[in-house]
N, C-alpha and C positions, 0 to 999 in steps of 0.2 A: 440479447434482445428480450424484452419480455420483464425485465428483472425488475422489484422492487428493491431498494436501497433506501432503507429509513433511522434516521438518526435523531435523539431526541433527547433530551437534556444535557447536553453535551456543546462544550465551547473551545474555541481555537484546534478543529481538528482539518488536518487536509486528507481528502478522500481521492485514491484514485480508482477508478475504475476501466478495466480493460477485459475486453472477449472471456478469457481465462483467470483474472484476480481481479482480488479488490484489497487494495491497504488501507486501511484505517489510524491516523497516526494522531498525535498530541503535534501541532507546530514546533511546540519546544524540545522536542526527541529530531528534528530536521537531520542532525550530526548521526542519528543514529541510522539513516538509511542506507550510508554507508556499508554498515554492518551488513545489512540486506542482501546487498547489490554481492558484494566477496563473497558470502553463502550463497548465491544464487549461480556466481561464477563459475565457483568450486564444482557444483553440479551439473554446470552444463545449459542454466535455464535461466539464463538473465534475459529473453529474450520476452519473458513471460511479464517483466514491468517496461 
């Protein structure tokens, strides 16, 4: 709470924001959240997106 989140010159991005992250991503990289999610696995903290 509290947070500013400001984006500016920038087009086709999907932003997620949660308590603990924030992803910043190009739409066209979508295939690559995957990637994410198994690193995040691996570690224990997929609970964080």
């Amino acid at each position: 709470e509290g947070k500013l989140v400001a984006v500016v010159g920038v087009s086709d991005l999907v932003i997620v924001d949660t308590k603990d992250s924030l992803l910043v991503m190009q739409k066209s990289k979508d295939q690559d959240i995957k990637k994410i999610i198994t690193q995040l696995e691996e570690k224990g903290e997929v609970e964080r997106l």
